[in-house]
C-alpha positions as CSV (number, residue, x, y, z in Angstrom):
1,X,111.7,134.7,63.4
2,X,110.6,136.0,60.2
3,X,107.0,135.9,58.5
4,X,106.4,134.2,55.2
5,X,103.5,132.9,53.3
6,X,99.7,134.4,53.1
7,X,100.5,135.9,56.7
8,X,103.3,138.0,55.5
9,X,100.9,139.1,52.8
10,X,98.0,140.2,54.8
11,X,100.6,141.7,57.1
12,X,102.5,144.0,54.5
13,X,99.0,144.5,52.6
14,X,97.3,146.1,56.2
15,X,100.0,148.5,56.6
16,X,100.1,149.6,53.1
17,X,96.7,150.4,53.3
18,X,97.6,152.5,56.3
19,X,100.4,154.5,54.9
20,X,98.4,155.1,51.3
21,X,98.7,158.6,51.4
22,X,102.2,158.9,52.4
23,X,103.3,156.1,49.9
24,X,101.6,158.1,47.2
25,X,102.9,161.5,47.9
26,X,106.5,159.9,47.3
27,X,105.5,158.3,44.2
28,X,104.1,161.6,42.7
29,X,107.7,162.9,43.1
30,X,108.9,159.9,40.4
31,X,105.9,159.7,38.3
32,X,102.4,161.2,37.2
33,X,99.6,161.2,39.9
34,X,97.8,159.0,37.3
35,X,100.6,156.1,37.4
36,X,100.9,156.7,41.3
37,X,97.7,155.8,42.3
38,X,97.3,152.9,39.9
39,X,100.6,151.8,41.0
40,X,99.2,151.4,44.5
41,X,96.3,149.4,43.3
42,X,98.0,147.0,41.8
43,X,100.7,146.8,44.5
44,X,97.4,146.0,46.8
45,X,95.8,143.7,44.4
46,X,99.0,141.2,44.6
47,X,98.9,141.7,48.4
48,X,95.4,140.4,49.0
49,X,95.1,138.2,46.5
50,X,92.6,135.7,46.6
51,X,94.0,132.6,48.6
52,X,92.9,130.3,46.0
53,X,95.8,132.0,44.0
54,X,98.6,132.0,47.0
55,X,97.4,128.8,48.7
56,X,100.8,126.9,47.1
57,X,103.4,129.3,48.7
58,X,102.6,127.2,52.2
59,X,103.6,124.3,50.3
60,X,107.2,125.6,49.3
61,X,110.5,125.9,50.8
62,X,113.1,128.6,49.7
63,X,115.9,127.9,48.0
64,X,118.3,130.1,50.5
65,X,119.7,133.7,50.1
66,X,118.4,135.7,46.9
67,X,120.0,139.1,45.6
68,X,117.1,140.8,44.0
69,X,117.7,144.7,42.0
70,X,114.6,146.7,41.3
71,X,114.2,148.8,38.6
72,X,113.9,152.7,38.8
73,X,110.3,152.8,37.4
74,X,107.2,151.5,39.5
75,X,109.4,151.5,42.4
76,X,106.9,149.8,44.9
77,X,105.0,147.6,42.9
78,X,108.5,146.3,41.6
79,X,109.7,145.8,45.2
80,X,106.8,143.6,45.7
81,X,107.6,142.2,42.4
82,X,110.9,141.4,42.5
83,X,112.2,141.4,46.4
84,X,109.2,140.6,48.4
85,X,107.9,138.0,46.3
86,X,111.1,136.0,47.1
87,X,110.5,136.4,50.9
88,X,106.8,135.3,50.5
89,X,108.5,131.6,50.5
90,X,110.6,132.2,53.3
91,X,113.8,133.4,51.3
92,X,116.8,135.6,52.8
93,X,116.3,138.6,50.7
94,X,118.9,140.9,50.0
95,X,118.2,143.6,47.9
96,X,118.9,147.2,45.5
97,X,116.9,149.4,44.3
98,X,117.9,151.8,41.3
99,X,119.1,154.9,42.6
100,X,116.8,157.3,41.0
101,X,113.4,156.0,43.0
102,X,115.1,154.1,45.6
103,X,113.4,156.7,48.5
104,X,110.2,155.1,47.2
105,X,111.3,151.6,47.5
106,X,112.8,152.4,51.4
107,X,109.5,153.2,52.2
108,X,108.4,150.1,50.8
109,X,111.5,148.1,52.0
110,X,110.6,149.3,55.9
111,X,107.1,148.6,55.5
112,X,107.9,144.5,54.7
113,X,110.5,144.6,57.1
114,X,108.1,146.1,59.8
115,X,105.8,143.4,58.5
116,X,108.9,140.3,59.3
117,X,110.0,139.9,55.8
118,X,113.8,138.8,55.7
119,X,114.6,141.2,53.7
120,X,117.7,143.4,54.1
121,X,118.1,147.1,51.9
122,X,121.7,148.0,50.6
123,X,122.6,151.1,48.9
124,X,126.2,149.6,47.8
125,X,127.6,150.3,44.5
126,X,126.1,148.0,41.3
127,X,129.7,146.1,41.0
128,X,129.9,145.8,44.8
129,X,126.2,144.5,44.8
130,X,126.6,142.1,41.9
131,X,130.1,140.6,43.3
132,X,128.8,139.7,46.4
133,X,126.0,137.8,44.4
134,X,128.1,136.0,42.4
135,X,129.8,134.3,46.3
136,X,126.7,134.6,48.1
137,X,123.5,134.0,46.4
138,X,121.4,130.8,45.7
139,X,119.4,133.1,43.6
140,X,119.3,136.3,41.7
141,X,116.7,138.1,40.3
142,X,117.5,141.4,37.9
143,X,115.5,143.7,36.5
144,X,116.9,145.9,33.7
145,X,118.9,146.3,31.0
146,X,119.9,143.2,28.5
147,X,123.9,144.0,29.3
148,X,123.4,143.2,32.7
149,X,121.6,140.0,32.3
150,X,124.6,139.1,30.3
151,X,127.2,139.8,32.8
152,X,125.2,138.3,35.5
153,X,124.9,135.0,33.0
154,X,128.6,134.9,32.2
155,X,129.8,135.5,35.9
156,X,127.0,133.7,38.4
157,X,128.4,130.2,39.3
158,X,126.3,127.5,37.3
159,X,124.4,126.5,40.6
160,X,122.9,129.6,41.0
161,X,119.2,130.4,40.0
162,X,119.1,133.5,38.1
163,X,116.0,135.0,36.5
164,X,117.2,138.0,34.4
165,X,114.1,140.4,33.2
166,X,115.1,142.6,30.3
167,X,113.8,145.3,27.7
168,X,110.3,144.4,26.8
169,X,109.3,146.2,23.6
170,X,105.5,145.8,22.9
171,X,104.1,145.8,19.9
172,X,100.9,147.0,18.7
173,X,98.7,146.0,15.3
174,X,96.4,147.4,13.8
175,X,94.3,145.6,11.1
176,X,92.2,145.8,8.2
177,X,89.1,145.5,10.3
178,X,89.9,147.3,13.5
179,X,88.2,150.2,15.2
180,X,90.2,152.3,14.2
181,X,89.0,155.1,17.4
182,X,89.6,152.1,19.7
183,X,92.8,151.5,18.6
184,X,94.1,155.0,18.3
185,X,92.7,155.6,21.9
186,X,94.4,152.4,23.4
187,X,97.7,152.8,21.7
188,X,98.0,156.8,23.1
189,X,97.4,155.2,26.8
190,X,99.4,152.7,26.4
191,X,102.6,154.3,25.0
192,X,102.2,157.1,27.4
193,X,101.8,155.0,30.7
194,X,104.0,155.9,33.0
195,X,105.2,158.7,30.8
196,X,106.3,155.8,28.4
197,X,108.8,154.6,31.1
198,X,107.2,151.3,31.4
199,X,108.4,147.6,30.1
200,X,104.3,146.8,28.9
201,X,103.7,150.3,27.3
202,X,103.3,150.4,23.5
203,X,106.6,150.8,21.5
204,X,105.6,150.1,17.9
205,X,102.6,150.2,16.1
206,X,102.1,147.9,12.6
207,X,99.1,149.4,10.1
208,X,97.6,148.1,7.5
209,X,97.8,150.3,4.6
210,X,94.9,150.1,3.7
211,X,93.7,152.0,6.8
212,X,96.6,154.0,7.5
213,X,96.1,157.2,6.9
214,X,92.4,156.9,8.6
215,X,94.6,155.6,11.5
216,X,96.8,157.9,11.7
217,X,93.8,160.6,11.9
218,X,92.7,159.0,15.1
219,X,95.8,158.7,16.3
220,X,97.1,162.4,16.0
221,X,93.6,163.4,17.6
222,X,94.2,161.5,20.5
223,X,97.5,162.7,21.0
224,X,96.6,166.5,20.4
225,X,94.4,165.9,23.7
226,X,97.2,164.8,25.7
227,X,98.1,167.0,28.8
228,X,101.9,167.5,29.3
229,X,102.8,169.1,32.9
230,X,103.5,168.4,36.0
231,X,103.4,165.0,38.2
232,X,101.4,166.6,41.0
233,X,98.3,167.6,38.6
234,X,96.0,164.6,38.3
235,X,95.2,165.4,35.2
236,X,98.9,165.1,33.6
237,X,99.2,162.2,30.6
238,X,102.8,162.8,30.4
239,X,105.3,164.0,32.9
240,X,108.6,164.8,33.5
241,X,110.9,161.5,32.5
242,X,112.8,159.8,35.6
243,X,115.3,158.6,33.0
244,X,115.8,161.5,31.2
245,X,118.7,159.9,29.3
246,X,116.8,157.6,27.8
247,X,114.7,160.2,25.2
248,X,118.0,162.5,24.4
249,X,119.4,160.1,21.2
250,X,115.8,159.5,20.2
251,X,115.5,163.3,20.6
252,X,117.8,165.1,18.7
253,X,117.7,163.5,15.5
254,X,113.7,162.8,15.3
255,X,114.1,163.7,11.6
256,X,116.8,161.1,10.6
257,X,114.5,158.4,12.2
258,X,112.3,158.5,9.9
259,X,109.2,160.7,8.8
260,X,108.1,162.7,11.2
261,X,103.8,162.4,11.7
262,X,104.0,164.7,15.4
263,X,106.7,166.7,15.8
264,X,107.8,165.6,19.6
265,X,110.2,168.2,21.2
266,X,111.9,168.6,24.6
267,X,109.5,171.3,26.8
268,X,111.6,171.8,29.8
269,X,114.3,169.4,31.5
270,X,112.9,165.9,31.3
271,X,110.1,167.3,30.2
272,X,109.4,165.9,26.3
273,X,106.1,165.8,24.2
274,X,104.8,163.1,22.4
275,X,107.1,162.2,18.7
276,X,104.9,160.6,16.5
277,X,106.9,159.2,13.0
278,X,106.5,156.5,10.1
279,X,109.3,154.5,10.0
280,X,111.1,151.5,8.3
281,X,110.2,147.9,10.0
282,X,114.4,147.3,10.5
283,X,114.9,151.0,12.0
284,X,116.4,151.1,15.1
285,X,113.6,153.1,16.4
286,X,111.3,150.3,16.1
287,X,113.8,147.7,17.3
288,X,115.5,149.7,20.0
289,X,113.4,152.4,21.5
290,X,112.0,151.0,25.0
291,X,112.0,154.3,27.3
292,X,110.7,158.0,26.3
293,X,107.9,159.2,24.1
294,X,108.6,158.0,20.8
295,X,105.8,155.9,18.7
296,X,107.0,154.3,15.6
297,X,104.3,153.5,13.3
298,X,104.9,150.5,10.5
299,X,103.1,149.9,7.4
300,X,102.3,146.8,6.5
301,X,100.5,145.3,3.2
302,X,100.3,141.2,3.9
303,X,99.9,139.0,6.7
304,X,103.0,137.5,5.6
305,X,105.1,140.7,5.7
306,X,103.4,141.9,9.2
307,X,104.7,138.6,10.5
308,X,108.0,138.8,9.3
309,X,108.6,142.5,10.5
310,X,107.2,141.3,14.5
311,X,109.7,138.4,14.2
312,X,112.5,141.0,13.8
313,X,114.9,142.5,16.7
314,X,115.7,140.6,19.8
315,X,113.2,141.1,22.5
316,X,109.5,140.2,22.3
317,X,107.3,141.1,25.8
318,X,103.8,141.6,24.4
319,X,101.1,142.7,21.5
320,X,98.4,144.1,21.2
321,X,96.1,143.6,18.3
322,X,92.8,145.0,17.0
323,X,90.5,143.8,14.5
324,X,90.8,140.0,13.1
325,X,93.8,138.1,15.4
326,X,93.1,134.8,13.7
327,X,95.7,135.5,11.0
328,X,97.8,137.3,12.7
329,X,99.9,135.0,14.7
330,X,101.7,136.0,18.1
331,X,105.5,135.6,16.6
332,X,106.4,134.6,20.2
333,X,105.1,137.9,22.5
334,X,104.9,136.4,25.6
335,X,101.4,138.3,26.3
336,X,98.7,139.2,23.7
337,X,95.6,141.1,24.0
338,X,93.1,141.6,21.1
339,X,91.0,145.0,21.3
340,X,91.6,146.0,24.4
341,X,95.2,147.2,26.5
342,X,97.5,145.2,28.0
343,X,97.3,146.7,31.0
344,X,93.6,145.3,31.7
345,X,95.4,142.2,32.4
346,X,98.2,142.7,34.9
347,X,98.1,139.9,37.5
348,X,101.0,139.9,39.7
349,X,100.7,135.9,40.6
350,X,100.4,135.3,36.9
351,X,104.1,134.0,35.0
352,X,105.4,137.1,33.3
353,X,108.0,137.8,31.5
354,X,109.3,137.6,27.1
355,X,110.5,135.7,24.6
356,X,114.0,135.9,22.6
357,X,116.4,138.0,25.1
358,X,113.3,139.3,27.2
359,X,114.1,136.9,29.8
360,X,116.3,134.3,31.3
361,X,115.5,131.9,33.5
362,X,118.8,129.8,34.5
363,X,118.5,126.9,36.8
364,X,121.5,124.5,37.6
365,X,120.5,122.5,34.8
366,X,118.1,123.9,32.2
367,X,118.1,127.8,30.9
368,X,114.8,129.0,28.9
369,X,113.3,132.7,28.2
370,X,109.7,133.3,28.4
371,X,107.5,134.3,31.7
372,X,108.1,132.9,35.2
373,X,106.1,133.4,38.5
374,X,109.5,134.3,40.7
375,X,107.9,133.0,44.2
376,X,107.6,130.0,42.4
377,X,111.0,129.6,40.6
378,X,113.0,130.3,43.8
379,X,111.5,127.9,45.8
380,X,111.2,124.0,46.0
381,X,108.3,121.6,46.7
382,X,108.3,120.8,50.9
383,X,109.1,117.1,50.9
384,X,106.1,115.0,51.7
385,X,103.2,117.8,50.7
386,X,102.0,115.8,47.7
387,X,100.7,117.1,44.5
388,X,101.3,120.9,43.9
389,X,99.1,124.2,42.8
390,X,99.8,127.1,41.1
């Protein structure tokens, strides 16, 4: 009989707790020492959550068999993410993980079967995977690329739950009145977290003009203090890429992108340092780049003008914003933070997820973007349990 609920929690969280060491010595091999370890703390913190916050999963009852893919980055914490949560309600689970981590998320995937999570691993081939989804599945949850969460839309039969998470592209903005110090600090962390392989991690940065070039300053001090190298040294800022791919177009033509503030190069293979440029609000750059160390920075002279350049472009995760938010306006980010990083917020029993083509969320009769709690979604209320919590 398989575990669900709080028990299944407590159950996966004691035995991660056991294997710390081993789980982070994989990591290391995938991602900076840095991301590692504060991938394991979050990946604890949504395991022992407070049971104030996971009281309602008692209260729910699956919805059947879900297909869950994981995403290459944050390969634990997204297995808890996106294929235990599922189980936690009592769901089937079947589930991929992206090939380049996917010896991370086996370790994880044996440690919540160990624990009695229904939850099965396949290593089958994406079009296999997704076919037998689109015959088999009561629910689907994806993680990746905005092509896929179209296929998956057009070819999933209408009666099946899909939550599709995309690109996120977050956006940072700098205004008149900001610490400028503050921000420049924040905005280095933040696009180099996880190497800049990460949906949350700062993509764009908007600048007033009129403290531009005192930004910029900051900004290229902070980034001269970066430490490029290897995973294994704890002290790295910026590794080796796991997606390597994903820097080469940005790579070789740095120049044409617009005008180049850091000169970013390739150091070894996978290996790139931080490209710092100004560029146009519509440049593909800004709108496009999600996954290597690239940072865009936008000038901006009005409110108006900063608002219509963050409606622009078709995903919308989060923003950050330092100095005076009131006229700023959130232009639909999903998740906003003012003077501090996004990161200081990550809750994994909090909705998540981005406006525009972000995120879908398809049930059998309504389809919406914006964030979803994914325990939540793919379960229904237990007939005769009353009034609900979440």
């Amino acid at each position: 009989m398989s575990v669900y609920g709080k028990q299944l929690l407590a159950a996966v969280a004691e035995r991660v707790r056991a294997q710390r060491e081993t789980l982070l010595d994989a990591l290391v091999g995938v991602e900076t020492y840095r991301t590692a370890r504060t991938e394991l703390d979050w990946t604890l913190a949504a395991l022992e959550a407070d049971e104030r916050r996971t009281d309602w999963l008692d209260s729910r009852d699956p919805v059947g068999t879900v297909y869950a893919s994981t995403p290459a980055t944050m390969p634990m914490y997204s297995f808890v993410l996106f294929a235990l949560s599922p189980a936690v309600v009592g769901n089937r689970v079947i589930t991929r993980a992206a090939s380049a981590s996917r010896h991370c998320a086996q370790l994880m995937g044996d440690i919540v079967t160990d624990a009695g999570a229904d939850v099965v691993m396949t290593a089958a081939p994406w079009s296999e995977f997704s076919a037998r989804a689109c015959t088999e599945a009561d629910g689907v949850v994806f993680a990746g690329s905005a092509e896929h969460i179209q296929l998956l839309d057009e070819r999933l039969p209408a009666q099946t739950q899909f939550i599709g998470q995309g690109p996120g592209v977050s956006a940072t903005v700098v205004t008149t009145d900001a610490d400028l110090q503050q921000a420049a600090e924040t905005v280095i962390a933040t696009r180099l977290f996880n190497s800049a392989q990460d949906c949350l991690a700062t993509e764009r940065v908007y600048v007033a003009d009129s403290v531009y070039d005192a930004f910029v300053e900051a900004l290229i001090g902070q980034a001269d203090a970066i430490t490029v190298g290897d995973n294994e040294e704890p002290e790295t800022d910026l590794g080796p890429l796991l997606i390597p791919d994903a820097a080469k177009p940005w790579y070789s033509q740095l120049s044409d992108l617009g005008s180049v503030i850091r000169k970013g190069r390739q150091l070894d293979d996978g290996l790139y340092d931080l490209a710092i440029l100004e560029a146009e609000a519509d440049a593909p750059v800004v709108l496009e780049e999600t996954f290597c160390p690239v940072l865009p920075i936008v000038r901006y002279s009005n409110t108006r003008q900063l608002q219509q350049m963050l409606s622009a472009g078709r995903f919308a995760l989060s923003m950050t914003i330092f100095g005076d938010s009131q006229r700023t306006g959130t232009a639909d980010f999903a998740h906003v933070a003012v003077n501090q990083a996004i990161y200081d917020f990550e809750d994994a029993w909090s909705p998540f997820g981005g406006y525009r083509h972000t995120t879908l969320v398809r049930g059998a009769h309504n389809r919406r973007s914006g964030p979803v709690l994914i325990p939540y979604e793919l379960s229904r209320p237990r007939p005769g349990d009353g009034a609900e919590t979440t």
